[in-house]
C-alpha positions in Angstrom: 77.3 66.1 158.3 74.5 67.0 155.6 76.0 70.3 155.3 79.6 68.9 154.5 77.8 65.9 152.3 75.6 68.6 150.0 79.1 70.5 149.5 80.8 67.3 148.0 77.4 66.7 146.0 78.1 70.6 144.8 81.6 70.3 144.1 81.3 66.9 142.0 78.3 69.1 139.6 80.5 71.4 138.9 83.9 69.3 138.2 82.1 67.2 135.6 81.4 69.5 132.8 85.1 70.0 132.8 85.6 66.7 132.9 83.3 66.2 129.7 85.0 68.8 127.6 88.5 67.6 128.7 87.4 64.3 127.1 85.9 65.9 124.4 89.3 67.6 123.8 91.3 64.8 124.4 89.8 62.7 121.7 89.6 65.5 119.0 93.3 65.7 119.4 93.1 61.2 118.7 91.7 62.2 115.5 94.0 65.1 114.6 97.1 62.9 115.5 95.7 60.1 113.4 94.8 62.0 110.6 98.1 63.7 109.6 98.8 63.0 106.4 98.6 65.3 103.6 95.9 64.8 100.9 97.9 66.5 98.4 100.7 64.2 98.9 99.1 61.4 98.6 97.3 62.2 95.8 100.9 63.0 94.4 102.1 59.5 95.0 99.0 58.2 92.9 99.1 60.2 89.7 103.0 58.2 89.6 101.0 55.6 90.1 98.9 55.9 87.6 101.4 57.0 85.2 103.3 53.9 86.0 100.7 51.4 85.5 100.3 53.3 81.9 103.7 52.5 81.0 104.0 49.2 82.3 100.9 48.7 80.4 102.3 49.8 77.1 105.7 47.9 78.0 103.5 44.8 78.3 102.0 45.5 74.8 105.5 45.2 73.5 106.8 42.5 74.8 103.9 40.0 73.8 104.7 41.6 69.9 101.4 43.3 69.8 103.2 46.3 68.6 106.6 47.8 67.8 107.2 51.1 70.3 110.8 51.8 71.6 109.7 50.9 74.8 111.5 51.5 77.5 114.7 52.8 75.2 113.1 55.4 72.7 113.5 59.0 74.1 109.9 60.1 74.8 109.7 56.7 77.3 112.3 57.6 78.8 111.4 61.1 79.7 107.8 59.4 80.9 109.9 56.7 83.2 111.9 59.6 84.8 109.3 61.6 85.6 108.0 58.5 87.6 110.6 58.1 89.2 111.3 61.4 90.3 107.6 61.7 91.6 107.9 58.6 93.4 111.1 59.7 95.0 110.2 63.3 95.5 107.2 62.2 97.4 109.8 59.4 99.7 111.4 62.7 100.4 108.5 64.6 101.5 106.8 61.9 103.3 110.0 61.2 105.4 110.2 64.9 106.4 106.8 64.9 107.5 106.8 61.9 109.6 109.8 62.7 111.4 111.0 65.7 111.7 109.4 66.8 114.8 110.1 63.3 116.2 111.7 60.0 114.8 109.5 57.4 114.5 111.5 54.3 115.3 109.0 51.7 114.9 107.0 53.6 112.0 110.1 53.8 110.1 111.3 50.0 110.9 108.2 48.7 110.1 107.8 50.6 106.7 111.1 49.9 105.7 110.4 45.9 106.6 107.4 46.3 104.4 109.6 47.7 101.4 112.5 44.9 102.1 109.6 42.3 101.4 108.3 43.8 98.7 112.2 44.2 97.1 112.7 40.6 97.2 109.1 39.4 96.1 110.1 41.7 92.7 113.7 40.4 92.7 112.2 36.9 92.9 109.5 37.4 90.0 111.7 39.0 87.9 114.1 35.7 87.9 111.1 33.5 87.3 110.3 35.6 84.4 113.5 37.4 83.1 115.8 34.8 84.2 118.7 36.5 81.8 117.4 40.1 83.1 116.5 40.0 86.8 115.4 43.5 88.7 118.6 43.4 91.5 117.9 47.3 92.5 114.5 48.4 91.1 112.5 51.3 92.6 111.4 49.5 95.7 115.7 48.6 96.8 116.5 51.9 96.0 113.9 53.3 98.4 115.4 51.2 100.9 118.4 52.3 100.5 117.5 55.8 100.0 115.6 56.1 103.4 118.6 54.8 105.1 120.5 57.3 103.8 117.8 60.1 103.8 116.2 60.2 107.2 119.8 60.9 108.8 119.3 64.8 107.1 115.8 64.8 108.8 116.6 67.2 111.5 118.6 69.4 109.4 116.9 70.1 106.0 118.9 72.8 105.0 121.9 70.2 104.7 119.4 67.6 102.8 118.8 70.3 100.1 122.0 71.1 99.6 123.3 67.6 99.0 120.4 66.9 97.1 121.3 69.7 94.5 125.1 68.9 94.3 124.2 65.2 93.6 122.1 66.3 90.4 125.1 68.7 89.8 127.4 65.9 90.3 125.3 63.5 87.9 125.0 66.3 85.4 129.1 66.9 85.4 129.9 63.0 85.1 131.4 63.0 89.0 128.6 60.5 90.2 128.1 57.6 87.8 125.0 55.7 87.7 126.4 52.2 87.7 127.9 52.7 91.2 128.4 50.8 93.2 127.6 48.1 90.4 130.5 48.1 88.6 132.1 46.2 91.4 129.6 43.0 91.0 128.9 43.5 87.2 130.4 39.7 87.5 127.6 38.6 89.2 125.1 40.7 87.8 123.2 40.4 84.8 124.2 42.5 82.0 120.9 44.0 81.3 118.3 44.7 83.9 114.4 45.2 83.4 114.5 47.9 85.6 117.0 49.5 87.5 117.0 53.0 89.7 120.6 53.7 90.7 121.5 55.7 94.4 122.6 58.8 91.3 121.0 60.7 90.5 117.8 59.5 92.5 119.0 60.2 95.7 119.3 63.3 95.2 115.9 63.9 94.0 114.7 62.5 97.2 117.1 64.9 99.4 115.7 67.5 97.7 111.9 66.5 98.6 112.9 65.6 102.0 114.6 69.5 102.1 111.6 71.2 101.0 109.6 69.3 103.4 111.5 70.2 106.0 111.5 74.3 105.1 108.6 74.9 103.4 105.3 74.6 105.8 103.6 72.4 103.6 101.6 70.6 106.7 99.5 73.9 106.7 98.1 73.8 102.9 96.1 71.1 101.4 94.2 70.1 98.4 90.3 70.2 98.6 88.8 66.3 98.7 87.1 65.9 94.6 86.4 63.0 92.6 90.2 63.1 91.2 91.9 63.8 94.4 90.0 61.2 96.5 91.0 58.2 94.5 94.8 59.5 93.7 95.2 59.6 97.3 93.9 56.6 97.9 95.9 55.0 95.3 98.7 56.5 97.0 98.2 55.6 100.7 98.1 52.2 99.1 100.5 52.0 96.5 103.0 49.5 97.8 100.4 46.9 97.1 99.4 48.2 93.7 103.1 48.1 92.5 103.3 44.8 93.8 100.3 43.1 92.1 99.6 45.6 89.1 102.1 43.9 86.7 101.3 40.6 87.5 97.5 41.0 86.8 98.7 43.1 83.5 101.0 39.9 82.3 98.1 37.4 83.5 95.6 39.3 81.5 98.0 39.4 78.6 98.4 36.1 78.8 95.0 34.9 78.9 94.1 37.3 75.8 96.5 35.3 73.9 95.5 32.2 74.8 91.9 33.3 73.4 93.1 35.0 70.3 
């Protein structure tokens, strides 16, 4: 009986180192599955960020008469709000491929898209308490809605996602896609100028395109090194439904409160 009792004594030492490094295994792969998202992305995300609150910022300027820019219509704004906007979607894209390709997410994707639906109407609803004649009915945040509906069916096959992401901007570019569609149809109930407005053309295809190259290139295995400009672009991005939400209302509020003073 001792003989058999010092074997199971033995037997249990030796099992429990392998036990410890399984563990130790186990939870370094936690942290690797946690941490998956790409710093460079992110840090993408936030520089459109960053150029947005600029131009919002200088919009604001204009609209309480403090100055006289061409802003949004005047040609250089323009070019500044489409590169936005194609940062922003090119990123959707990207981020998309990355989450799901190897795997839909179901409930990530449901609850992000939730999220976005939320924010859409809180914008819709703000813009008709303050531009009651010139409401936001399909800003950036519907049309990422929209978009990701339409995108994350090409996850699986990126190849196809590139490729309709190029002929829309060919389309756009030959006047085959129009931008006010499917507008046109409601125009009646729709206001005649919008504050802002991002139509599914040529946009969408921006966004096939970044959800393409994500899906061929192997951008998982490079990354940008963490700096004082990286660090706070990404977390700018990580966080940037909030920011879009609440930056313009602070900016107006501030405005507003300056003029009051003056």
């Amino acid at each position: 009986m001792r003989i058999k009792y010092e074997e199971i004594l033995l037997k249990k030492r030796l099992q429990q180192p392998l036990t410890k490094s399984l563990d130790k295994s186990n939870t370094k792969a936690v942290k690797t599955t946690k941490n998956n998202r790409l710093l460079w992305v992110d840090a993408l995300r936030g520089f459109a960020i960053v150029l947005m609150i600029i131009f919002h910022f200088c919009y604001d300027v204009r609209y309480f008469g403090w100055v006289d820019w061409n802003i949004p219509n005047g040609s250089n704004w323009w070019a500044l709000r489409y590169l936005i906007i194609s940062l922003f979607t090119f990123t959707v894209g990207l981020s998309l491929a990355l989450a799901h390709q190897r795997q839909f997410r179901q409930k990530t994707f449901i609850k992000r898209l939730a999220q976005l639906l939320l924010g859409a109407a809180c914008v819709t609803l703000m813009s008709l308490f303050i531009f009651p004649s010139a409401w936001i009915y399909f800003g950036i945040l519907h049309f990422i809605v929209v978009g990701s509906l339409i995108s994350v069916m090409f996850v699986k096959i990126p190849k196809l996602a590139l490729a309709l992401g190029c002929a829309v901007l060919v389309g756009f570019w030959s006047s085959l896609l129009k931008s006010d569609w499917p507008f046109e149809f409601f125009y009646q109930l729709l206001p005649r100028y919008t504050e802002d407005l991002v139509p599914l053309f040529p946009w969408l295809g921006v966004m096939l395109i970044g959800m393409g190259l994500g899906g061929l290139l192997p951008i998982n295995k490079y990354d940008v090194p963490k700096n004082s400009i990286t660090k706070p672009l990404a977390i700018m991005g990580r966080h940037g439904l909030i920011i879009y939400l609440i930056h313009q209302p602070l900016l107006f509020g501030g405005f507003i409160l300056v003029q009051m003073l003056r």
